[in-house]
C-alpha positions as CSV (number, residue, x, y, z in Angstrom):
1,X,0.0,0.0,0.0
2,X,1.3,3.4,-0.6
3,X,-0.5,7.0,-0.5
4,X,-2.0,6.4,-4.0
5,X,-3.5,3.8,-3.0
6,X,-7.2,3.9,-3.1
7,X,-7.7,0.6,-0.5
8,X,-8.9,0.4,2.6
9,X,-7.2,-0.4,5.8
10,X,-9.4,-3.6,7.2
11,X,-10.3,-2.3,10.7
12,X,-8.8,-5.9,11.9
13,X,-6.1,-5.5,10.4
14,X,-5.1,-2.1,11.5
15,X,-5.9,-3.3,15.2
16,X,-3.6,-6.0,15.1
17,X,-0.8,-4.0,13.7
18,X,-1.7,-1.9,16.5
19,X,-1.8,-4.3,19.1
20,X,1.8,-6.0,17.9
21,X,3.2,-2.7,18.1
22,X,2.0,-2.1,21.8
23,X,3.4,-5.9,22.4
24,X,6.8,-5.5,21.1
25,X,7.6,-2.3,21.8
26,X,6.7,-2.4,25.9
27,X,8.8,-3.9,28.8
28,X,9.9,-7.1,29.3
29,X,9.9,-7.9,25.5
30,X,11.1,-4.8,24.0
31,X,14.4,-5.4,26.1
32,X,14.7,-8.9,24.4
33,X,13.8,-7.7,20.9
34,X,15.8,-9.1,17.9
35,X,16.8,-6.9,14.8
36,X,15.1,-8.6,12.6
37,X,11.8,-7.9,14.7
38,X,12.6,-4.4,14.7
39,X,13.1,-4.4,11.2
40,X,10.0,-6.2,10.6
41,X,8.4,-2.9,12.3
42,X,10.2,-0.7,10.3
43,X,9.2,-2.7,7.2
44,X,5.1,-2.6,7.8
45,X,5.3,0.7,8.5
46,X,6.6,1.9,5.1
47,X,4.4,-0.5,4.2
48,X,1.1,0.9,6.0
49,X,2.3,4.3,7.9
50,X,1.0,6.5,4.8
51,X,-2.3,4.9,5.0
52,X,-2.7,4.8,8.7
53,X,-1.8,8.4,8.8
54,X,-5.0,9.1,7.0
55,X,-7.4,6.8,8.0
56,X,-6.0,5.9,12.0
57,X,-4.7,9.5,13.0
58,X,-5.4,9.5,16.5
59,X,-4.4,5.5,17.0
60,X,-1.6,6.5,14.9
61,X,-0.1,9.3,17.6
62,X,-0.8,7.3,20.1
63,X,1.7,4.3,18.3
64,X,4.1,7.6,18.1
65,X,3.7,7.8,21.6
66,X,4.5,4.7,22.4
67,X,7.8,4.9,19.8
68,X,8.9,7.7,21.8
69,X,8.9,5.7,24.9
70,X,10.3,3.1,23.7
71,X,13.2,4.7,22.4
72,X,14.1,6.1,26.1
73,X,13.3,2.9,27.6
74,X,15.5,0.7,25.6
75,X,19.1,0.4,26.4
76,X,21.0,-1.3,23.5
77,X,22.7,1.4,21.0
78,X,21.2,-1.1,17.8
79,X,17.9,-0.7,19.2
80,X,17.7,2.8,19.8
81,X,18.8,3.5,16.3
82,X,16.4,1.3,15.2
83,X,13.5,2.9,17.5
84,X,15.2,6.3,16.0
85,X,14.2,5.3,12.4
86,X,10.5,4.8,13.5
87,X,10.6,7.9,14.8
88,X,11.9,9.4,11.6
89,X,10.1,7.8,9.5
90,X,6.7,9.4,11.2
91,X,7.8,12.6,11.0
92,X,8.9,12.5,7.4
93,X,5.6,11.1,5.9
94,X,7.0,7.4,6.1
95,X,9.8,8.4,3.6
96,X,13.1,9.0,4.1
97,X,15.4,11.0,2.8
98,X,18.7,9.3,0.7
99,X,20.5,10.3,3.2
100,X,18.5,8.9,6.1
101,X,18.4,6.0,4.4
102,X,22.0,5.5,3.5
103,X,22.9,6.0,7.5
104,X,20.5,3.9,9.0
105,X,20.8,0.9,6.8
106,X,24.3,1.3,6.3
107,X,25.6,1.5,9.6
108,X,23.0,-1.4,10.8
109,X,24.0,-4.2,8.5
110,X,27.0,-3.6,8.3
C-alpha cells in the first residue's frame, strides 16, 4: 500500500498491527527484541504508515507515543537506532530521505 492507494485499511487489520506494536515495543519484550523484529516494524510501517496516517490519526499518535517511549526505555545502541528510524520515518511522511536512508541501513547491516 502506498498514498496512491485507493484501499482500505481492514479495521482488523489495523488493530492487530496496532496491538503487535504495543506488544513488542513495551517492557519485558522490548528489552529482548531481535533486529530482525525491529526491522519487521520498520518494514510494515513503510508498508502501511502513509495509509494509517489518514485513516488511523489518533491511533496513529498514540503508536508515536509509544515509539517515543520506547526509544528512552530501551538500552541497546542497535535498538535505539532502530526505534530512532521509526521515529523518523513518522515525521517524514513514512519516507526518508537518501541520506536517512543510506545512514540507517548502512551502519545497521554492516
Amino acid at each position: 500500500m502506498n498514498g496512491s492507494s485507493t484501499r482500505q485499511l481492514s479495521g482488523e487489520l489495523v488493530n492487530l498491527v496496532f496491538r503487535i506494536f504495543d506488544y513488542l515495543l513495551k517492557a519485558p519484550v522490548l528489552e529482548t527484541l531481535k533486529i530482525e523484529e525491529l526491522e519487521s516494524l520498520i518494514g510494515c510501517l513503510l508498508s502501511v504508515g502513509y495509509d494509517l496516517e489518514r485513516q488511523c490519526p489518533e491511533q496513529l499518535a498514540v503508536l508515536k507515543d509509544l515509539i517515543r517511549d520506547a526509544f528512552v526505555e530501551v538500552q541497546e545502541p542497535w535498538a535505539r537506532k532502530m526505534i530512532l528510524l521509526l521515529m523518523e520515518l513518522g515525521a517524514s511522511g513514512w519516507k526518508l530521505p537518501p541520506e536517512a536512508n543510506e545512514y540507517y541501513f548502512q551502519q545497521t547491516n554492516s
